[in-house]
N, C-alpha and C positions, 0 to 999 in steps of 0.2 A: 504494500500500500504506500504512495506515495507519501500522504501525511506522516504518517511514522516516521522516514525515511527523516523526514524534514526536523522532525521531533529529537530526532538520532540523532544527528547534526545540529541542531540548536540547543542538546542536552550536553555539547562538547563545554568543557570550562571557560573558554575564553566567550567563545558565541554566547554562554548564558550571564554572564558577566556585563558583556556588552548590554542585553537586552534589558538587562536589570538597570544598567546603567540610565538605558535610552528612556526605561518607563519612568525611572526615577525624576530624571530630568521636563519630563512631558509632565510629571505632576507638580514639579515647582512652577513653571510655567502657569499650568492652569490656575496654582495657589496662591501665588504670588501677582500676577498679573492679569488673565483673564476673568474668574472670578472676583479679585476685588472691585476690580471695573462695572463690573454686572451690578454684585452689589448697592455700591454707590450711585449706582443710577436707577435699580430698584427696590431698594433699602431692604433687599435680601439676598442670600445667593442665588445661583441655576436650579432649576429641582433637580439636576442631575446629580448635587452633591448633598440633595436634603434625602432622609431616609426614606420618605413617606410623605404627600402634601395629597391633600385632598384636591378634587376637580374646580373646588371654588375659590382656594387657595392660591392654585396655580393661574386660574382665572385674573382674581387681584394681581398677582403679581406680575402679570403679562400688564394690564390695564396700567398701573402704579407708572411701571417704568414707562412708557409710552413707546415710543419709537426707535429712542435710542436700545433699550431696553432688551426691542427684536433684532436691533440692527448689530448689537455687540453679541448677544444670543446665538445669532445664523453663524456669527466666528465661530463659535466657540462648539457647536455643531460640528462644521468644517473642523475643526483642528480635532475634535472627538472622533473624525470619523477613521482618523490611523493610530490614537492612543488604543483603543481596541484592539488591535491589531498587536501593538507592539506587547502589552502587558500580556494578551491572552497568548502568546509563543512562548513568553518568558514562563508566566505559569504553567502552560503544560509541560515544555520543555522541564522545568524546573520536578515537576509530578511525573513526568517522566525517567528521572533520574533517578530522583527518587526510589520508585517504584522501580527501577530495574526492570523498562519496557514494560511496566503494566497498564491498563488501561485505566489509571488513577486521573492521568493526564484529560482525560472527556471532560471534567468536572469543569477545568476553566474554558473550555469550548462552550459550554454550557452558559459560562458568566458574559463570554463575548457576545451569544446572539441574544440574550435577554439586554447588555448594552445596547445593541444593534436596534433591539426593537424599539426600547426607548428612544434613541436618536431618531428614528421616522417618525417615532407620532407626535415627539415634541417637531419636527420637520412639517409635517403635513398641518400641525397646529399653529407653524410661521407663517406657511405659506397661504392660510386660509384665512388668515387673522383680518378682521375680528368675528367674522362669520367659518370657522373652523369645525368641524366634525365633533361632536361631544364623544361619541365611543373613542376616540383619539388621546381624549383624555383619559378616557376612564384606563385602554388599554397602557395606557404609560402608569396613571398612576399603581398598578400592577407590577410593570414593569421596570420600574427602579428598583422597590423596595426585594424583588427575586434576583436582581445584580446585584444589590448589595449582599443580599443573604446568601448566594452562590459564590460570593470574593470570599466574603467570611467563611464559609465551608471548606476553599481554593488554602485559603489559610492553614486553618484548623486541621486537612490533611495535608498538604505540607510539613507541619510540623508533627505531626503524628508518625509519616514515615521517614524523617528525618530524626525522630526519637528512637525511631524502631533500628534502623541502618546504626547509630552508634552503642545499641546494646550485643550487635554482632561484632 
């Protein structure tokens, strides 16, 4: 299977290094500069980085910030749409190693298309604003709170078979 293949190779030390490196750096980015930005102009963060926001919530917060709000939002979209990419290599890569080619690694594929999904519906919720699809929300607001709780999992084993690997 090709992915494996790829997985094999990004499970090498220096390639998972990097990738850790690259995601590292794509979240100070977002933490440091695109986020604050949002904030400040809708006196809250993206809901990509809140746990959970209800559909009327993220309504306000779309409404609050006005235009700059969507205009700094669509970046920030766009620059999300290869942080997926870069974390979810490194985490399976990383589960991959781990596990000694087990299929531990699915878990962060799992976290990437639930980002993925979010990215559309907050996407089709830019581009319809302020007449945008309610199921759009409703399926986002779903959809963060199962990224985060699939990261948190990506973790939690993680370090489970990395606990396991140093009692051998």
């Amino acid at each position: 299977m090709r992915l494996e293949k790829l997985l094999e190779e990004s499970s090498r030390p220096v390639v998972l290094w990097g990738l850790g490196l690259a995601s590292v750096l794509f979240l100070l980015v977002f933490g440091a500069v695109i986020t604050p930005a949002i904030e400040a102009v809708a006196g809250g963060p993206p809901p990509d980085v809140v746990f959970y926001q209800t559909p009327q919530q993220f309504a306000e917060w779309l409404q609050r910030g006005g235009e700059e709000v969507r205009r700094l939002y669509g970046w920030f979209l766009v620059a999300d749409t290869f942080y997926p990419l870069i974390y979810g290599l490194f985490f399976a890569a990383l589960l991959w190693r781990l596990s000694m080619g087990g299929k531990a690694w699915q878990l962060a594929v799992y976290a990437v298309l639930a980002d993925y999904l979010e990215n559309l519906m907050h996407a089709l919720i830019l581009l319809g604003y302020p007449s945008y699809p309610e199921w759009a929300v409703r399926v986002a607001t779903v959809a963060t709170p199962l990224k985060w709780g699939l990261l948190l999992l990506v973790l939690l084993r993680a370090g489970w078979l990395w606990r396991l690997g140093r009692r051998r």
